[in-house]
N, C-alpha and C positions, 0 to 999 in steps of 0.2 A: 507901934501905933496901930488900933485897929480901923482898916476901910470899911467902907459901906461900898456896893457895889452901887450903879444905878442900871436901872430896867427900861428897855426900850423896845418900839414897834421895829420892825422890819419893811413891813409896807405900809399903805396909805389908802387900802379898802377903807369904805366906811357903810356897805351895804350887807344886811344882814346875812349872816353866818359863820361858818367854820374855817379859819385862816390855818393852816398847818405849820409849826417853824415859824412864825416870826414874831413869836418874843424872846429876846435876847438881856444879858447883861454885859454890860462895861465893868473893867473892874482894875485897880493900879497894882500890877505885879510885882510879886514879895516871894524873892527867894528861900522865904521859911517854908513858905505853902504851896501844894498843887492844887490849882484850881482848874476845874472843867464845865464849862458854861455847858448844859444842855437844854436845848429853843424849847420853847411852848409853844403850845396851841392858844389861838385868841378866837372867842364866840362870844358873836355879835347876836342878840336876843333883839325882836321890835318889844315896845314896852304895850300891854292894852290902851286901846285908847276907848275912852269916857264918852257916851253920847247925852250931851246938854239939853233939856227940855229949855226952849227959851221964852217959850209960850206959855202964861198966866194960868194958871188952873183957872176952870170954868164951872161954877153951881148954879143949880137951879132957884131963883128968888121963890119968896112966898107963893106968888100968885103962878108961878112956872116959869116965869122971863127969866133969860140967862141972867146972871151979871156976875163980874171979873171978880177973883179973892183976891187978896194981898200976898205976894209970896212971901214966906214967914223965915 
């Protein structure tokens, strides 16, 4: 029968960067096979954040009076 290993945290950082060693796996032990877990490194990236105009674009009417556009 073949296993599937499963892959787990170590810790419980959740603030950005470089964790050393704490990804691991679990795995069901099978005297066919030598298995040797070696930990990972886990990086934590912030994602860009988006800044929203939320304010109406503004044109000049005919005679020069502002008035509001429609946002499209």
């Amino acid at each position: 029968m073949i296993w599937e290993p499963s892959f787990k945290r170590t810790n419980t950082d959740e603030a950005v960067g470089t964790y050393t060693d704490v990804l691991t796996a679990d795995y069901e032990a099978n005297t066919n096979y030598d298995v040797t877990v070696a930990k990972g490194d886990l990086k934590l990236r912030r994602l860009p954040s988006k800044v929203l105009n939320l304010r109406p674009p503004v044109e000049a009417g005919r005679n020069g009076s502002a008035r509001s556009a429609a946002a499209e």
